[in-house]
C-alpha positions, 0 to 999 in steps of 0.5 A: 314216683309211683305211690302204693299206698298214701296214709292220713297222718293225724296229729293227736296229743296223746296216742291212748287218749285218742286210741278209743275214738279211732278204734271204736267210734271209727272202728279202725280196730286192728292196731298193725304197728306202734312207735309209742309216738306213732300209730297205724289203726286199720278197720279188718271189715275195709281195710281203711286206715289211719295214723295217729302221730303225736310228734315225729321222733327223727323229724323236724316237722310232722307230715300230713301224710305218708306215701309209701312207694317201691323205689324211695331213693328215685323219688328222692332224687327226683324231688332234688331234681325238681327243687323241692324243699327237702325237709327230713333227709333220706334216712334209714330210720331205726324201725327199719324204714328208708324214707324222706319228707318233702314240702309241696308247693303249699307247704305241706309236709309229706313223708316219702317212705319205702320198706326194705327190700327191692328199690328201697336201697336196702335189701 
């Protein structure tokens, strides 16, 4: 697998009451997307980013992290292939991501994902 981009995914038990510490304290000020039960904070001056989960809509367990890579059905076989614990399936979501989530060997959960277009399955 070849990761572009790896994002903390921060359990928080309500977006907006945690939403005025990250953008303002942190200065993650840019809101680039929310799901309602999930959101992306980013700070314009870095570019260093954050996203704050309160429950994974689709999912059985919540990531810690999110990696973003070009080619996530590869990466998926290539976890089934080395026997990891495929914990969310390979699933177009409805918000139009393809993405999996997958238990390392210390158990955590990390959320493979790949936006549409080339090497994701989708185009």
């Amino acid at each position: 697998m070849h990761p572009t981009r790896i994002i903390a995914d921060l359990r928080v038990a309500d977006l907006e009451a945690a939403k005025g510490f990250y953008t303002g304290f942190l200065g993650l000020s840019t809101e680039e997307f929310t799901l309602g039960w999930m959101a992306r904070y980013t700070s314009p001056e870095t570019g260093a980013h954050l996203q704050l989960v309160t429950r994974d809509a689709t999912a059985p367990e919540d990531p810690v992290i999110s990696v973003t890579t070009d080619d996530v059905d590869g990466a998926h076989a290539e976890a089934v292939e080395l026997g990891y614990e495929i914990v969310h399936p390979l699933t177009t979501e409805p918000w139009g991501v393809r993405r999996f989530f997958v238990r390392a060997p210390d158990g955590t959960v990390i959320n493979v994902v790949g936006h549409p277009g080339p090497g994701t399955g989708r185009s």
